[in-house]
KOLDRENTI-893003 format. One record per residue: x, y, z negated of N, C-alpha, C in turn; chain; residue in one letter. Coordinates in steps of 0.1 Angstrom, whole numbers. Last residue first. Layout:
BEGIN
   n_east   n_north    n_up   ca_east   ca_north   ca_up   c_east   c_north    c_up   cadena   residuo
        X         Y       Z         X          Y       Z        X         Y       Z        A         a
...
% end
This chain:
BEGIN
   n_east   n_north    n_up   ca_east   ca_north   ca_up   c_east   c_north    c_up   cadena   residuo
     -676       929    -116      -670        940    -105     -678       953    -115        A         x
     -680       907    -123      -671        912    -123     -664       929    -122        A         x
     -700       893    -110      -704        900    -124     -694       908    -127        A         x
     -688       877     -89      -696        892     -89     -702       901    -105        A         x
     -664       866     -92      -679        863     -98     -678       879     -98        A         x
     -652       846     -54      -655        862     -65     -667       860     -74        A         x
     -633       819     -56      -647        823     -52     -645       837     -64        A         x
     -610       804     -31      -610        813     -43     -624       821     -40        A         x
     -607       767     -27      -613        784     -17     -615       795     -31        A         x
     -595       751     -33      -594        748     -18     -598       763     -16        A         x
     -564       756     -42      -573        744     -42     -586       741     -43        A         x
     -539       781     -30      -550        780     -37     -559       766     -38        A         x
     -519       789     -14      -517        789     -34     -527       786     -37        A         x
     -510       792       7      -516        783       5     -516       779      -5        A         x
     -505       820      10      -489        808       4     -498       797       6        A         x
     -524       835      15      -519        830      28     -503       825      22        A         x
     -539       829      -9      -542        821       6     -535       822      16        A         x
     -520       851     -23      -522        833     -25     -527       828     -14        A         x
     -529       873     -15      -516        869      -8     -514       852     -12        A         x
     -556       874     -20      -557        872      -3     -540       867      -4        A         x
     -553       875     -45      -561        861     -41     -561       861     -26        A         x
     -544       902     -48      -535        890     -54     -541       873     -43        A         x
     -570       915     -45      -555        911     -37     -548       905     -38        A         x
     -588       907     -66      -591        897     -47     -576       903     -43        A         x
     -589       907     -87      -582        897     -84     -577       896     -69        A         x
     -611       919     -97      -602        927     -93     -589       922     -93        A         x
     -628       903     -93      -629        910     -88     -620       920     -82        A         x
     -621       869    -107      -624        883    -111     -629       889     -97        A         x
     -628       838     -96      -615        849     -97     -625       857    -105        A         x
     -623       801     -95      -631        813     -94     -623       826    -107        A         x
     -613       778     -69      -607        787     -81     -616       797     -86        A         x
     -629       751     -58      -630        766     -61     -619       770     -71        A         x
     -641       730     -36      -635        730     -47     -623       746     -48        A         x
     -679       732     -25      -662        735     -23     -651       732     -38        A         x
     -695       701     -26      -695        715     -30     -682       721     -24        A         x
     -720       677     -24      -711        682     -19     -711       697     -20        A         x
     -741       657     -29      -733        664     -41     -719       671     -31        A         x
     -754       650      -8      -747        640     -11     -738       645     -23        A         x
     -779       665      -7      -781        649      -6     -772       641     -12        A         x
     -767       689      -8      -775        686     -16     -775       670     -15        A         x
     -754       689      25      -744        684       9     -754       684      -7        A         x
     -776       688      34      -766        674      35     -763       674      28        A         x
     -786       717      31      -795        699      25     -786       687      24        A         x
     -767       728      41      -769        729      27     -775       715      24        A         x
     -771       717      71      -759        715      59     -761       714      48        A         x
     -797       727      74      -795        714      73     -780       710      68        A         x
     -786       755      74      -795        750      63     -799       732      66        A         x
     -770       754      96      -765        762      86     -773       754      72        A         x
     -791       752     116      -781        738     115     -774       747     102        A         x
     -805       776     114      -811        762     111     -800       753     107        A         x
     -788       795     123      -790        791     107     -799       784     103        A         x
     -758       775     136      -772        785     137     -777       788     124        A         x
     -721       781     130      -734        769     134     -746       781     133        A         x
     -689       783     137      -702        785     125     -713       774     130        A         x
     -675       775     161      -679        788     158     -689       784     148        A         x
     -653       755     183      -667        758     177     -663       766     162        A         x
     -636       746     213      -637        753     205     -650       754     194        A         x
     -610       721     230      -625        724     227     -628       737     216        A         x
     -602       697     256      -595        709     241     -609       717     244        A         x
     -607       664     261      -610        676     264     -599       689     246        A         x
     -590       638     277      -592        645     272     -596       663     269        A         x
     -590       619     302      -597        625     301     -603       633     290        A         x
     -560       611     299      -571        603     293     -585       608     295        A         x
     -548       627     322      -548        617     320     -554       605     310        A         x
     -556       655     309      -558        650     319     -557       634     325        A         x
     -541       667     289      -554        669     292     -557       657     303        A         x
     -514       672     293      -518        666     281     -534       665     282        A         x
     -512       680     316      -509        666     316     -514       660     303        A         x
     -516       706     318      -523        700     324     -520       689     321        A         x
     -504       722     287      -503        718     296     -513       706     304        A         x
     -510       751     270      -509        741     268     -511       733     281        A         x
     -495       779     246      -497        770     260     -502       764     258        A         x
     -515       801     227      -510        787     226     -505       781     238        A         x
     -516       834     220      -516        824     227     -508       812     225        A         x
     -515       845     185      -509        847     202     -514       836     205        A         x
     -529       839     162      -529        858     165     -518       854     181        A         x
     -548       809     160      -539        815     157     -537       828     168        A         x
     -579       800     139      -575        813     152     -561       819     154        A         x
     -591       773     136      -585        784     133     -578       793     145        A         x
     -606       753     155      -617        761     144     -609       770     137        A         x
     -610       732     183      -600        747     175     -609       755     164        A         x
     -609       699     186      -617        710     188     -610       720     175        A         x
     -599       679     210      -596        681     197     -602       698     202        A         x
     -611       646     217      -617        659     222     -606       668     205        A         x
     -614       616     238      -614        626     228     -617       635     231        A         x
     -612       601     263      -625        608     265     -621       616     246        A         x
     -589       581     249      -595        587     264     -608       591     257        A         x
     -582       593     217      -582        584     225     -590       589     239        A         x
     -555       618     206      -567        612     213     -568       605     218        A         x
     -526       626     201      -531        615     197     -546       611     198        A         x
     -525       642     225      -516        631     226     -521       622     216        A         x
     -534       666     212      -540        657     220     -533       649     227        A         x
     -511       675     198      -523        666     189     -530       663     200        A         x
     -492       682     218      -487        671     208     -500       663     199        A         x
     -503       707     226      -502        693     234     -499       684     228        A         x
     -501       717     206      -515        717     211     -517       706     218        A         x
     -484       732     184      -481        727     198     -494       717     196        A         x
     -494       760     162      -488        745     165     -490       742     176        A         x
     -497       790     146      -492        785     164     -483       769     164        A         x
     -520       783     123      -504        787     124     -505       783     143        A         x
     -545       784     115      -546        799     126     -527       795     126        A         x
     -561       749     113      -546        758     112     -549       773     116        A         x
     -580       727     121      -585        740     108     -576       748     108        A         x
     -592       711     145      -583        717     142     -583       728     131        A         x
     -604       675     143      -608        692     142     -595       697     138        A         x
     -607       650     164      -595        663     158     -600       674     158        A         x
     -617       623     175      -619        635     174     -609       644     165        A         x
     -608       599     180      -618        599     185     -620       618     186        A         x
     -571       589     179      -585        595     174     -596       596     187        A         x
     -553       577     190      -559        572     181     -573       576     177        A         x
     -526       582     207      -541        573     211     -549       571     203        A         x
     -506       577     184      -504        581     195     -517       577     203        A         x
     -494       578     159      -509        577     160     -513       579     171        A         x
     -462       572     159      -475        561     157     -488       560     160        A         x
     -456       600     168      -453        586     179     -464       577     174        A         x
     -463       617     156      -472        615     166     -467       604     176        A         x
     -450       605     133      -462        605     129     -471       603     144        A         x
     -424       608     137      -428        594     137     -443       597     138        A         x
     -415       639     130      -424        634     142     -426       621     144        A         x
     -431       653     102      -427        638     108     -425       634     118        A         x
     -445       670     102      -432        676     101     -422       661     104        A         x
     -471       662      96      -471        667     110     -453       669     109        A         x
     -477       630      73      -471        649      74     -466       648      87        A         x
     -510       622      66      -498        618      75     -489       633      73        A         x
     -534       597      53      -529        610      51     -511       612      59        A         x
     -564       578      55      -548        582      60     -543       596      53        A         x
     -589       584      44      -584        568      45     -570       564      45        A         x
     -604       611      24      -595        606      36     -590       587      32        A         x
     -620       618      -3      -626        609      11     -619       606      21        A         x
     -605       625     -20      -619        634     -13     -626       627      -3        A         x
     -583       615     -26      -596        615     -32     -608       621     -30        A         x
     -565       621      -2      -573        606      -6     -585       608     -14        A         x
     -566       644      -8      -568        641       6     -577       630       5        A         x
     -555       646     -30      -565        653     -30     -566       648     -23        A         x
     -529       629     -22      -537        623     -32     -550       629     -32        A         x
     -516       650      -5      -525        636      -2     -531       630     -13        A         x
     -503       675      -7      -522        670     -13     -523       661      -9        A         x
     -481       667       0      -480        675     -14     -494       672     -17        A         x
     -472       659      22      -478        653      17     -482       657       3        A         x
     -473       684      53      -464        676      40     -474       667      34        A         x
     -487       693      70      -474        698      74     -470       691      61        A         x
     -514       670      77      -506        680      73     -493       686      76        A         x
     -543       654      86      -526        654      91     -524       670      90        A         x
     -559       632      75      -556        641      72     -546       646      79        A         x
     -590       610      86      -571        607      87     -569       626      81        A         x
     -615       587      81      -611        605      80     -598       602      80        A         x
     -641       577      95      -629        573      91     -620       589      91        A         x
     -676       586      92      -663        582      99     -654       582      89        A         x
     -698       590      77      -695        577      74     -681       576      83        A         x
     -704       616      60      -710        611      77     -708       600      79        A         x
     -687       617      44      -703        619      40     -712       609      53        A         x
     -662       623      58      -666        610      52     -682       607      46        A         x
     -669       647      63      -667        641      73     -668       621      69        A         x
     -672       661      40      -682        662      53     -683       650      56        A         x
     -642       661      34      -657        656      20     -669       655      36        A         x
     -628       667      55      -629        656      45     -640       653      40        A         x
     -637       693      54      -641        686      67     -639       671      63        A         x
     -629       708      33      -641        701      39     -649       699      46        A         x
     -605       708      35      -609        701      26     -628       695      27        A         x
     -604       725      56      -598        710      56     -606       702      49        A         x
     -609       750      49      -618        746      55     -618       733      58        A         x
     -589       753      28      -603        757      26     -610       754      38        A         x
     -569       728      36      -567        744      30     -587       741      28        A         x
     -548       708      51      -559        706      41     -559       717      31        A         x
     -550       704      86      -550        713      77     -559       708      67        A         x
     -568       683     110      -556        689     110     -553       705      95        A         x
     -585       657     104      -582        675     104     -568       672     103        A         x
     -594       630     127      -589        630     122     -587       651     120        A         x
     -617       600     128      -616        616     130     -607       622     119        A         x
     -632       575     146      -618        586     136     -620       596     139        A         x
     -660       558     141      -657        573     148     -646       575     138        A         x
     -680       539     125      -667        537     139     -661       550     147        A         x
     -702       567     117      -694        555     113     -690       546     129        A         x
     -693       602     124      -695        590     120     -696       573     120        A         x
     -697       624     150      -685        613     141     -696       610     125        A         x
     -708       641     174      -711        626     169     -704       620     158        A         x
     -698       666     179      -691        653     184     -695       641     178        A         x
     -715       681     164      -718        680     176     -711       668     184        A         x
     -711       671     139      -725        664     142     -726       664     155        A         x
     -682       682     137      -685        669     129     -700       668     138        A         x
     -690       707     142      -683        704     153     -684       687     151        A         x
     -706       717     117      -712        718     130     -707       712     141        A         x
     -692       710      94      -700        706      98     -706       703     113        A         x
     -669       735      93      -664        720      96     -681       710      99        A         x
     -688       754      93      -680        757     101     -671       740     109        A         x
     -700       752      71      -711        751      83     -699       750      96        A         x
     -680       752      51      -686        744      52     -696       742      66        A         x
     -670       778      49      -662        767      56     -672       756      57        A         x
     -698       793      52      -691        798      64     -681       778      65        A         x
     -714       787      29      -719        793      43     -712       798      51        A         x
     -694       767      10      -703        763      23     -707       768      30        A         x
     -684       782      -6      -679        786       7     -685       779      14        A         x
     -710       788     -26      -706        799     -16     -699       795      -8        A         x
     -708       762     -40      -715        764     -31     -714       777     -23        A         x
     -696       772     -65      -686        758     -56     -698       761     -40        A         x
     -715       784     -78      -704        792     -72     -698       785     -64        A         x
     -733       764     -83      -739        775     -74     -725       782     -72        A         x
     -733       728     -77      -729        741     -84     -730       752     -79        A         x
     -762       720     -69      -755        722     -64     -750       736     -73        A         x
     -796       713     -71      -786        702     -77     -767       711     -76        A         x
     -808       733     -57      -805        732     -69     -799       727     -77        A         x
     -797       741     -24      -802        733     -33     -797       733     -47        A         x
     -806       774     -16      -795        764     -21     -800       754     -31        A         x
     -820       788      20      -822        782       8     -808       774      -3        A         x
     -802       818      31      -808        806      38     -808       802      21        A         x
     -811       842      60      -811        835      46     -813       821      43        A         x
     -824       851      78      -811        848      81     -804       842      64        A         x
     -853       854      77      -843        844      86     -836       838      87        A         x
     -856       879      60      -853        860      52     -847       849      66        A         x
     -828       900      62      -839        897      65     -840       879      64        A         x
     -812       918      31      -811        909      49     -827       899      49        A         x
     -794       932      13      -805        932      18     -804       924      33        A         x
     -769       925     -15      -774        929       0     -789       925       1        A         x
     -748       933     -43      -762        930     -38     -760       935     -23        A         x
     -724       936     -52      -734        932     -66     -748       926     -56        A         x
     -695       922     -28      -706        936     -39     -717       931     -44        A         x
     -684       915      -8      -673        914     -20     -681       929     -30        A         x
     -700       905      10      -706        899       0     -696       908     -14        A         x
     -704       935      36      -706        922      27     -707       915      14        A         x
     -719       955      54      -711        954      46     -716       941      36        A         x
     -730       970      86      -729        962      74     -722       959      66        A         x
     -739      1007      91      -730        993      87     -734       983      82        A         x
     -764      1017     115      -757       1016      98     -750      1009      95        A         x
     -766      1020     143      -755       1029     136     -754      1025     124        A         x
     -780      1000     157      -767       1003     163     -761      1015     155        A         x
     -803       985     147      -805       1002     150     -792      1006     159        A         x
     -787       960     138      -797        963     151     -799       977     152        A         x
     -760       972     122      -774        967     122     -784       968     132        A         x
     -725       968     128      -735        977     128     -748       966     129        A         x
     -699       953     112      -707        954     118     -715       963     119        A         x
     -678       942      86      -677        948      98     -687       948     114        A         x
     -707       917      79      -697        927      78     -688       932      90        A         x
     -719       895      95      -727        900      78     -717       911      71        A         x
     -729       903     123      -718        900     119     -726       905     104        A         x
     -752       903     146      -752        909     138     -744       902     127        A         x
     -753       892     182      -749        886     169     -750       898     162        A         x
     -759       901     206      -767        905     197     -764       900     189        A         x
     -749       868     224      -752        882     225     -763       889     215        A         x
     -749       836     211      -755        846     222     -752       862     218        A         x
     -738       821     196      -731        822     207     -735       832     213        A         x
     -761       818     174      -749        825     171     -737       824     183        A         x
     -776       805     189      -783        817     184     -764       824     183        A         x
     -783       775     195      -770        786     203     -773       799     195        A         x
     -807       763     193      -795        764     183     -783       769     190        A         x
     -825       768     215      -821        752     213     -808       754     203        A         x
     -836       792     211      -842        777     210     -842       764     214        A         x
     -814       805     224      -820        805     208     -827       795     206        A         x
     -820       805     248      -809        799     243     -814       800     230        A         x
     -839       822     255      -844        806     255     -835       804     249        A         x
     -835       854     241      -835        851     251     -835       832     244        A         x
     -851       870     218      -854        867     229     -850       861     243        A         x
     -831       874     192      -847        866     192     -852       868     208        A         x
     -797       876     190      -808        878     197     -819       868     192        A         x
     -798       878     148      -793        875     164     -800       880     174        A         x
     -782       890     119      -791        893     130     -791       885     145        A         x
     -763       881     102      -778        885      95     -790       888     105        A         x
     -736       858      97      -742        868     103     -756       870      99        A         x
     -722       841      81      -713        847      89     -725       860      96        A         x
     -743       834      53      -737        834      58     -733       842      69        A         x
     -765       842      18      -760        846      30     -748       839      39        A         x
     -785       820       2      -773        826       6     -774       832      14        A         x
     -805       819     -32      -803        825     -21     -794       824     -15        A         x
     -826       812     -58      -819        809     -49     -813       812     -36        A         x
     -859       829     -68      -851        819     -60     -834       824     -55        A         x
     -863       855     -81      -860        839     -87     -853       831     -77        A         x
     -893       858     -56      -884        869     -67     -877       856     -75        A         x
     -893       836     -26      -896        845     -38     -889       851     -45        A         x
     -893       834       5      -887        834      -9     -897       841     -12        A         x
     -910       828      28      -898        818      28     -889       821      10        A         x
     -925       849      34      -928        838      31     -920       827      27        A         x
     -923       883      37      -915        876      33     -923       858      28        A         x
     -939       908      43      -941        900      53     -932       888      45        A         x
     -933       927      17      -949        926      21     -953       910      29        A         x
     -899       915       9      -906        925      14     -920       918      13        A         x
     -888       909     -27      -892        900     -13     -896       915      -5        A         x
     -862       906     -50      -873        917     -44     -877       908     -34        A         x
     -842       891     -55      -846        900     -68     -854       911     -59        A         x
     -825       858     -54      -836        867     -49     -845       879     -59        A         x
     -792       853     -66      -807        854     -69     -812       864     -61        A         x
     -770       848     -44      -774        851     -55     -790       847     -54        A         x
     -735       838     -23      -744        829     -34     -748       840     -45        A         x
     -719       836       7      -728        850      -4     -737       836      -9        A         x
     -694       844      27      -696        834      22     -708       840      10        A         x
     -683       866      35      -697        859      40     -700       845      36        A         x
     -672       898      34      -675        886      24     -686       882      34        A         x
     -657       930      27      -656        916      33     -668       907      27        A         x
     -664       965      41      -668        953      26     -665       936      27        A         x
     -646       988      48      -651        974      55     -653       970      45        A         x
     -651      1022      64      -648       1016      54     -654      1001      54        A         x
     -638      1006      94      -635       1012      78     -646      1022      75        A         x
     -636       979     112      -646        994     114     -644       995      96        A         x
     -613       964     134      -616        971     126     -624       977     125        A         x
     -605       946     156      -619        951     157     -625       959     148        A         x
     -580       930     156      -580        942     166     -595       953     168        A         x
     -574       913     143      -579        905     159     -582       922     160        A         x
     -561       923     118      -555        912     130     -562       913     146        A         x
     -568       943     104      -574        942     114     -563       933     127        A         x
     -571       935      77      -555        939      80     -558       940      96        A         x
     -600       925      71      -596        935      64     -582       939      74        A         x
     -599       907      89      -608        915      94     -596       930      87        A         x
     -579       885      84      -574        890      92     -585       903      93        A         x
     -597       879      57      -576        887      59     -578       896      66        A         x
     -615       870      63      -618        882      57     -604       887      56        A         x
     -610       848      74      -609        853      82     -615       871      75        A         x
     -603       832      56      -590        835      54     -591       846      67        A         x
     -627       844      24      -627        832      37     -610       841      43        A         x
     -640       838      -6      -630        845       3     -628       838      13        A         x
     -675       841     -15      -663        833     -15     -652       839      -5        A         x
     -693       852     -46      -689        857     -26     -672       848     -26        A         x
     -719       853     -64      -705        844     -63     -705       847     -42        A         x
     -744       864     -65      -736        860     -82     -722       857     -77        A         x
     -762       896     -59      -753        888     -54     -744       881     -65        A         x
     -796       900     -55      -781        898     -63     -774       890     -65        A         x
     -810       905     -22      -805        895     -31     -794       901     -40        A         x
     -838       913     -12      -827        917     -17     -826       905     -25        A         x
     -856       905      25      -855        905       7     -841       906       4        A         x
     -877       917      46      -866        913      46     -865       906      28        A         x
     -898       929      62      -894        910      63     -878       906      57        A         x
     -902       949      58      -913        941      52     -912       927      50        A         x
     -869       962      46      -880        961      52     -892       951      50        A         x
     -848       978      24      -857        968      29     -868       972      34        A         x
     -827      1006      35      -839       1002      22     -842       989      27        A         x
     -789       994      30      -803       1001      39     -816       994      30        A         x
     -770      1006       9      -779        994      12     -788       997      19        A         x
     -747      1026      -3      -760       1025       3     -760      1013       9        A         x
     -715      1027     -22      -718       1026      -8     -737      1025     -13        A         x
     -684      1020     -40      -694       1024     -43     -703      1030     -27        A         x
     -653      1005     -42      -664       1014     -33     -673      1010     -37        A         x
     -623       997     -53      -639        995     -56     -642      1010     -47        A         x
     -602       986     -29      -605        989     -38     -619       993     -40        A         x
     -577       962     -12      -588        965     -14     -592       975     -28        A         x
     -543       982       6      -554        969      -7     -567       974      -8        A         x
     -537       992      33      -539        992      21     -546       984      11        A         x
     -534       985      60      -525        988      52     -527       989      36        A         x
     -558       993      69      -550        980      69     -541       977      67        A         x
     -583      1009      50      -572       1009      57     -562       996      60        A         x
     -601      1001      35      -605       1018      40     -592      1017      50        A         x
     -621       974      18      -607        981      28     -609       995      34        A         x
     -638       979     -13      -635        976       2     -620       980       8        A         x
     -661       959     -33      -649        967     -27     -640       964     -14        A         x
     -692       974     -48      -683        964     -44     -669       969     -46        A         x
     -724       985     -55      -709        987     -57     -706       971     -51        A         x
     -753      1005     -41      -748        988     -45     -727       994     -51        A         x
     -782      1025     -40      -764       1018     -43     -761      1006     -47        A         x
     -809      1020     -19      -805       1019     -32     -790      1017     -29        A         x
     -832      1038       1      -819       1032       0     -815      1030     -15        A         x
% end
């Protein structure tokens, strides 16, 4: 086993601080990466302040993970020492049941979470990106194209695969609206994605403060949700609605703006239940829908997309010893679009 440093939560109540921690040794299939740039995701909040209730302390956040390959194991084909490396939302899945081979990997049972987690053995932690290096098996690794700013590129392995995967499963592109809901760190790119794809991108915010970002990213519309003119006009309009919010917004009011057979799909997690009523469902045949990261095939056909099309996150990049400050900013929505850690930092 080798040390790694980072920093971690020890309590939910308390700020992050530097930990010093073990690395399980590598194995034959696995390779170590040093880690250059770990992006903050808004769901490393809720882990760290144990929102959803699944806490395991001491916790290292981070899955968003951009470094250099600096060891291969014996069995390792896929890298070399040098190359390019990320980690995203998880490092292990089931490998035996059929669902895996059709890209469900990350639905099925056996997920191995890239933090707050135990490692297939079922006792060593995982622990994440907010540290100098991890070890993970090349599977679950995935390639960065070169052309691609490498810190702007960390939040792709989580917001990026996250707005992607619901974008391809519902088809959108060209003659397809599609309209986010939230223009934060996962919003923003579902914009840049989503116009990449060739649909019609609508923005619908709680104000107009980023519409010009909105516009310049690739939106066509930009609308503030605090309007209710808004859901009178767009009333039947979309084709699709990713939802990016965790705030408790009324559910029935955005699928009101679907057209029959829509679909508005949940990608933030707000902390109580949402009603929502049989009427708003049912008479266009609209559906309310959920989606989760993506596999780490479709994970690395992202990366390629946005290599193809220069697509990156748009980053504040912090210190280290920034990150609490940078969790109370994200939740002012102080940030434009994702606050990335330079691990050199620490």
């Amino acid at each position: 086993m080798a040390f790694a440093r980072g920093y971690a939560a020890t309590d939910a109540s308390k700020p992050l601080e530097p930990f010093t921690f073990e690395r399980r040794a590598p194995n034959a299939d696995d390779i170590v990466i040093d880690i250059k740039y770990s992006g903050i995701c808004h769901s490393d909040i809720h882990q760290v302040r144990n929102e959803w209730g699944n806490a395991k302390y001491p916790m290292v956040p981070g899955h968003e993970i951009v470094g250099i390959v600096s060891a291969v194991g014996s069995g390792v084909t896929k890298f070399k020492v040098g190359d390019k490396a990320g980690v995203g939302c998880f490092v292990n899945s089931c490998t035996t049941c059929a669902t895996r081979d059709v890209d469900l990997e990350h639905y099925m049972p056996g997920l191995v979470q890239t933090y707050n987690d135990v490692e297939a053995d079922g006792t060593t932690p995982t622990y994440g990106g907010y540290s100098d290096s991890i070890v993970v098996k090349e599977g679950y690794a995935l390639s960065i194209p070169d052309n691609l700013d490498f810190a702007a590129t960390a939040p792709l392995l989580c917001a990026g695969i996250t707005l992607y995967s619901p974008l391809m499963h519902w088809k959108a592109g060209p003659g397809k609206k599609v309209a986010i809901v939230g223009m934060g760190g996962l919003g923003h790119m579902g914009v840049k994605i989503g116009a990449a794809l060739g649909a019609e991108i609508t923005v619908l915010s709680q104000s107009l403060s980023k519409k010009e970002d909105g516009l310049k990213l690739g939106a066509t519309h930009y609308y503030a949700t605090s309007d209710a003119e808004t859901f009178t006009s767009l009333a039947g309009s979309f084709d699709l609605i990713l939802c990016t919010v965790s705030a408790e917004i009324d559910w029935n009011a955005y699928l009101g703006l679907l057209k029959a057979d829509g679909a508005l799909v949940l990608l933030g997690v707000p902390e109580n239940p949402v009603p929502v009523h049989a009427f708003a469902l049912i008479p266009g045949r609209r559906s309310l829908a959920g989606s989760m990261i993506g596999s780490i095939k479709e994970t690395q056909e992202m990366l390629d997309f946005c290599g193809k099309h220069d697509i990156v996150s748009d980053i504040e990049l912090i210190r280290m010893d920034q990150v609490n400050e940078a969790y109370e900013r994200v939740l002012k929505s102080d940030v434009r679009y994702r606050f990335v850690i330079d691990a050199a930092t620490i």
